[in-house]
N, C-alpha and C positions, 0 to 999 in steps of 0.2 A: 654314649648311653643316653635316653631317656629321662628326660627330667620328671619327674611325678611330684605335680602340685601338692605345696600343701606338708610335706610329710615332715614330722618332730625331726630326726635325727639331724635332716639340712638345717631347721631353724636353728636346732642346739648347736651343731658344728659351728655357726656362723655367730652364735651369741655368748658363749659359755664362758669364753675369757672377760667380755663385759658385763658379764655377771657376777663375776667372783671378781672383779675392781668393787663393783657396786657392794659385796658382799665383806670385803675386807673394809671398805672407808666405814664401816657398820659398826664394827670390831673397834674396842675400844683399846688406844695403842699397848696399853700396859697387863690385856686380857692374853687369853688363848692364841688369839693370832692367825696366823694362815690357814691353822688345822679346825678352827669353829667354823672359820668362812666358809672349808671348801667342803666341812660337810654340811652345812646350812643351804650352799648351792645344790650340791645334793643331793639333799632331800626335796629341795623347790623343784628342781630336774624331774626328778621321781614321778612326784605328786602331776606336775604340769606334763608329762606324755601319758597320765593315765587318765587323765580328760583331756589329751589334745585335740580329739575331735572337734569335740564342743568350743574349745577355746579360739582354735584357730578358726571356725567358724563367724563365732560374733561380736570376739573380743578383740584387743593388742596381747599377743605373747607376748612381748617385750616388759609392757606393762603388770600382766599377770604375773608373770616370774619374779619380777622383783618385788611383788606382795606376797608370794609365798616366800622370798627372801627374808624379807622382812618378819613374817611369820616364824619361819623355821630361825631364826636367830633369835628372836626374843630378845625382853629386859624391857617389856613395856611402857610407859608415857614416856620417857628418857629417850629410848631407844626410837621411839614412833618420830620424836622430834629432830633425832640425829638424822634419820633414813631421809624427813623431809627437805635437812639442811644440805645432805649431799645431793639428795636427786635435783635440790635448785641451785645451786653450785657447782657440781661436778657434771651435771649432765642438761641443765640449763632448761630442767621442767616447766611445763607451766601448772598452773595450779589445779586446773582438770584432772591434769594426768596425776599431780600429785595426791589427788584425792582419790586417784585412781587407783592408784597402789596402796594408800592407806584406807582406800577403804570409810571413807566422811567424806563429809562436806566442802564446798571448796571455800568457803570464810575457814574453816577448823582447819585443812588443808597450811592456808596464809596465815593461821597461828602458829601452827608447828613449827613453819619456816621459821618465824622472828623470833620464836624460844629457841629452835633449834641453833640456828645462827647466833645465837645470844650466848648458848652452850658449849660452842664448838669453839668461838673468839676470843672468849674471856680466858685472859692469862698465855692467849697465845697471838704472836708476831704474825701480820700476814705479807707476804711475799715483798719483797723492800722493793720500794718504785713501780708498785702497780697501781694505787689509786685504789680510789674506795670500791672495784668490782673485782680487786683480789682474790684470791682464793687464800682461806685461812691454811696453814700449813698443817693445822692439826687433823685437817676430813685427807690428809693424803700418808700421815705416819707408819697406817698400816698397812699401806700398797705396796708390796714388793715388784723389784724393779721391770720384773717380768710382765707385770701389768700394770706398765706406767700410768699415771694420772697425767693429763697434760691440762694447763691453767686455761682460764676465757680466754679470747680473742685481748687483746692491749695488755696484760701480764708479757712479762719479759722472754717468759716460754716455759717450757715445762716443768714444774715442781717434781725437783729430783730429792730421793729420799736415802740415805746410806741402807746399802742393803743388808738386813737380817742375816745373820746366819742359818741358814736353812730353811729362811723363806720364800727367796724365790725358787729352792728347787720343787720344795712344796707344792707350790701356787702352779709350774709346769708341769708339775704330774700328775695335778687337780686337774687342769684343763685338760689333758689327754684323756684322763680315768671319768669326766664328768659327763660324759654324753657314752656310757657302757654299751658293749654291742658293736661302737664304732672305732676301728681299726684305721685311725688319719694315715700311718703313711702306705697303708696297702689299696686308700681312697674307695673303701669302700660302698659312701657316699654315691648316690646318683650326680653328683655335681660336685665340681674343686670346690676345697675347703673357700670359706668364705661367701659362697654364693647363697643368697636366701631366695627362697619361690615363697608363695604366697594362693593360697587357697583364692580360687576364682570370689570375686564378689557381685551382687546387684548392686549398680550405680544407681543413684537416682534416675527417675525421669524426665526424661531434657536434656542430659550432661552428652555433649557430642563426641565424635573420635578424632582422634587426630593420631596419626600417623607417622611414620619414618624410616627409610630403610628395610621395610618390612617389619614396620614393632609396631604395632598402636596399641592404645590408651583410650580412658574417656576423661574428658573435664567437666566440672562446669561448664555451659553455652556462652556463661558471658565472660571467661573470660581471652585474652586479646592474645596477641601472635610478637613474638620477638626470637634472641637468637641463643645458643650458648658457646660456650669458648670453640673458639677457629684454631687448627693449624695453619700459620703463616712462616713464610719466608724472610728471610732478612739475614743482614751479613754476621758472620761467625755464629748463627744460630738456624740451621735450617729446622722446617719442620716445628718451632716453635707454636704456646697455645700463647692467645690471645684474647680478648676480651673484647668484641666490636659489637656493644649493645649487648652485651649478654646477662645487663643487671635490671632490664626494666622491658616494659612491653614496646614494642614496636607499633601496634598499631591495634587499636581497639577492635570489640568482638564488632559486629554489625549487626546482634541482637541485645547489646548490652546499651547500659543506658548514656555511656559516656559518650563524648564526642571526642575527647583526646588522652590519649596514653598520658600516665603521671608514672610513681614509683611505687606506687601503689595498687598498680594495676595487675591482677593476677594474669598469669602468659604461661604459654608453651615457647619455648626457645630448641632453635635448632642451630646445627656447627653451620654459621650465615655468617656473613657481615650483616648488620642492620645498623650499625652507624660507625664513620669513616674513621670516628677518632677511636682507635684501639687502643686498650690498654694491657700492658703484660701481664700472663697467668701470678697471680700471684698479686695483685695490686688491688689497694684498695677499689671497691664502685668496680669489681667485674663478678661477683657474686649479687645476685636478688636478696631484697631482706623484707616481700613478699611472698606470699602461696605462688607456685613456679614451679615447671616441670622442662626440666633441660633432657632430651633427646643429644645421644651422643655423647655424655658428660666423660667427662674427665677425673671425675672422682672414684674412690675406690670406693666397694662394695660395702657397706655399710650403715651407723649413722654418726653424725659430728656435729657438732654445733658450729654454725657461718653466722656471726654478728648474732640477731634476736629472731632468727629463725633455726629448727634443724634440716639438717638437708639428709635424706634417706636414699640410699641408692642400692638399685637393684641388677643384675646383672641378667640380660634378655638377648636370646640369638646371636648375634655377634657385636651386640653395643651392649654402655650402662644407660639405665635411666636416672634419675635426679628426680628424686619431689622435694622442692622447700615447703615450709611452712611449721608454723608451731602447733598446730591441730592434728593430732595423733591420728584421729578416725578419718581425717581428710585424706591423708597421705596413704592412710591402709586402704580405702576403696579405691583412690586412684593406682595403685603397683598392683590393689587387688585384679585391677582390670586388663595387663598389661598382657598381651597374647603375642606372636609369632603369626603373623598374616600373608601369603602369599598375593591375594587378594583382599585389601583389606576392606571393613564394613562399609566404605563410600565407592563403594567398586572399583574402586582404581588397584591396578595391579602391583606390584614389590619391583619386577623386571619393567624396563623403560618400553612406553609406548613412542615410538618414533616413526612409525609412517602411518599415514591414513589408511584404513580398514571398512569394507563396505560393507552395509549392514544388510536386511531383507529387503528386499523389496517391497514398495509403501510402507516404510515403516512410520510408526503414530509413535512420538515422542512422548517416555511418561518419566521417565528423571533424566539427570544429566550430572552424570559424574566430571569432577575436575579436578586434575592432577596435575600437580607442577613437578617435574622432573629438573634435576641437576644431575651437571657431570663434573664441579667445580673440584672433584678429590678425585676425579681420573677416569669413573669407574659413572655410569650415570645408575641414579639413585632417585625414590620417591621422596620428595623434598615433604609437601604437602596436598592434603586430598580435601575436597570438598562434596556436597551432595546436595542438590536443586531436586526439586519436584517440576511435575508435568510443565507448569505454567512458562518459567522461564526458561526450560526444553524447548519447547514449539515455539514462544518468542525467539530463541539464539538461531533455531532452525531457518525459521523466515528469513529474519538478518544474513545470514549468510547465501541464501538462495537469491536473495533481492540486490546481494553488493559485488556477484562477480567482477574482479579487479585485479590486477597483482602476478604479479612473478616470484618463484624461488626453486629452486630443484636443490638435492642433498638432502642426507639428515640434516636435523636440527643437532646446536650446538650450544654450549653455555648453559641455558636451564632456558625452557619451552615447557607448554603446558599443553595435555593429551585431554581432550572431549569426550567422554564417552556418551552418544547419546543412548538410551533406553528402550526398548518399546518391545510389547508383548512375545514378540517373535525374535527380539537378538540385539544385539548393538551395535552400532557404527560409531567409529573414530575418529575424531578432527584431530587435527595437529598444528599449534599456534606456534609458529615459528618464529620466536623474539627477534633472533637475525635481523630477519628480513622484514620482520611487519607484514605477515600475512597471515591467512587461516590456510591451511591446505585440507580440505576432504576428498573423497574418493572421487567426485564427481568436477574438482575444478580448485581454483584459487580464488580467497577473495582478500581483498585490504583488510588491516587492523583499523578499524573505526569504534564511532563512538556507540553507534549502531550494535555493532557484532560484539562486541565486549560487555555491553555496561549489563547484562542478564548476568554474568559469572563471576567478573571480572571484580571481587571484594575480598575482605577476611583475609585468607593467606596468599593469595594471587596478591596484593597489596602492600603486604609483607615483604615478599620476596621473590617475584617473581619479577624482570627490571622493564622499564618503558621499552615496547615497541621501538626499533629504527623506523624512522621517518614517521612515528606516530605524530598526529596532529597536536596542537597543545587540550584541547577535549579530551584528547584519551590518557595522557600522563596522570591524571589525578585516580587514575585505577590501577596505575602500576607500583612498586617501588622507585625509589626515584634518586638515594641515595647509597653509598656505600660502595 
């Protein structure tokens, strides 16, 4: 079936149990209980699909919900300080957002917290051997086990609570009855439970696409190219995920102002090696704890807190995506953006371009798409796209007219990158065949030089794309070079 952006029922399906966690840590343990939460959810439920239009247009539903949360439960300044203490403890807010939900300032916002937190600790133990980023045990007392609370990242692991009698059956009948209309096991839903869509967004002006698999996205321009967790191989563990460069950028943008990748650097990572030393799923330094959008991820559909970022993840075509970062509105334009492309916005196609293809006759070069293909998971796949205007078009064209050289017959193998040149009338195909270190187009073969390359050959080609066989030492510094 059909996914249709945008619609309340997908959002509620997919958020309604962390909303009545958020809704019960609210609840004061010795109050009403599971039955105030889940009609406080509710009513916030209610309220939030009879503006979801509007909402899901220019706001966070995520955000908005748990201010009608907040609302519909009541017990004012007390209460406004508590909601502030869990949203920065149990869900690892930042102070935007929390002002977001409350509805103030973000200094008013960073008062709540320290009364809040001041409210919630006094007279109570926090979590033994966690260190001072605990979680107090009392923002978790009223969570039935059904909707577990689990501690920050260095807590010993989840704060388990004796369960209530009759809470947690409560709290699962809540979640089935809180999203009315939708019938979970007959999946009503245009999408399996847990999948969120997202109302298309306008990205800024400038922000570029980037691609994979047939999914793209738009970023910000500047930021840089790196990888996310790899299935690898290794003994009593086939198939295993790994972590090769999957916490930082690989190589900066080449409209940005950096001259070198730091950890700090915001990236698009894809399932790559981009650096040799691997580290297992699961190990510290293989998650980003920058803005990062992993293509392919490994994570489930959701959001979670990973160190002093959230990581948001969406489920698109037949991968997940991944946005870190702790900026609310970042994250929602970029998933806002996130489409099913057979051809996507830098012309390169989803299906692998692997022979040269001849274009019209005279054709006048006005862009030049560049696509790096892999076939490293079996199956060849668009790794990464690029898009040149007229200028280095007609320059790559020359280049390659002027260096006839070279031999190779076959497909290309491993990952090769497809040319598409442009021109009013149609396009032609070159096909850079890593193998062998040549360009192949419809009309001949030429050498990989420094000539024929250095027009395209940047940004994700640089990445991940590997040095030319028998490439000169000139041309290595425009390919990947390691991993």
């Amino acid at each position: 079936m059909v996914s249709v952006t945008g619609r309340y029922d997908e959002w509620a399906a997919a958020r309604a149990s962390a909303l009545l966690r958020f809704a019960h840590a609210l609840v004061d343990p010795g109050g009403a209980g599971a039955a105030d939460s889940s009609a406080a959810v509710r009513r916030a439920l209610d309220r939030l699909e009879s503006r979801w239009s509007q909402v899901a247009y220019r706001d966070d539903p995520d955000l908005v919900a748990r201010s009608y949360v907040v609302s519909a439960v009541g017990g004012g300044q007390a209460r406004r300080r508590r909601a502030a203490a869990v949203l920065r403890v149990l869900e690892d807010r930042s102070d935007a957002e929390i002002a977001e939900v409350l509805r103030c300032s973000e200094s008013a916002a960073r008062s709540h917290v320290s009364r809040g937190l001041v409210g919630v600790t006094s007279g109570a133990a926090l979590v033994p051997g966690a260190g001072s980023d605990a979680v107090p045990t009392v923002l978790s007392t009223a969570v039935p086990t059904a909707v577990q609370v689990l501690a920050r990242p260095g807590s010993p692991g989840p704060v388990t609570v004796p369960r209530r009698r009759g809470g947690a059956l409560v709290g699962a009948l809540a979640v089935l009855a809180l999203v009315g209309g939708i019938a979970w096991t007959d999946r009503v839903t245009s999408t399996p439970d847990g999948v969120i869509t997202y109302p298309h967004v306008d990205v800024p002006t400038g922000w570029r696409v980037e691609s994979f698999a047939g999914v793209e996205l738009r970023v910000p321009a500047t930021w840089g190219y790196g990888a996310s967790p790899v299935p690898t191989d290794g003994p009593g563990y086939p198939r295993h995920l790994a972590g090769c460069g999957s916490n930082q950028a690989a190589v900066v943008s080449s409209v940005g102002d950096s001259t070198y990748a730091t950890s700090v650097t915001p990236f698009v990572g894809r399932p790559v090696v981009t650096d040799p030393r691997c580290a297992p799923w699961g190990s510290d330094g293989v998650m980003p704890q920058t803005d990062a959008v992993w293509f392919g991820s490994p994570l489930a559909v959701g959001v979670r807190t990973v160190g002093t970022v959230l990581a948001e993840t969406r489920a698109i075509g037949d991968q997940r995506v991944t946005v870190f970062g702790r900026d609310s509105a970042l994250r929602r334009e970029i998933l806002g953006s996130v489409s099913v492309a057979a051809v996507d916005a830098n012309g390169c196609p989803a299906r692998a371009v692997q022979q040269p293809r001849p274009g019209p006759a005279g054709l006048r070069p006005t862009s030049l798409s560049v696509c790096v293909y892999s076939e490293d998971s079996g199956v060849p796949v668009l790794l990464w796209s690029g898009h040149l205007t007229a200028p280095p078009a007609r320059d790559y064209v020359e280049a390659v007219a002027a260096g006839r050289a070279g031999s190779c017959g076959g497909l290309p193998h491993g990952r090769w990158v497809a040319l598409g040149v442009h021109g009013d009338a149609g396009t032609r195909w070159d096909v850079v065949d890593l193998g062998c270190g040549v360009i192949r187009d419809p009309d001949g073969t030429t050498a990989v030089t420094e000539s024929t390359v250095r027009d395209w050959a940047r940004d994700g080609v640089t990445a991940y794309a590997p040095v030319p066989a028998g490439a000169l030492a000139a041309v290595s510094p425009y390919f990947h070079s390691g991993g």
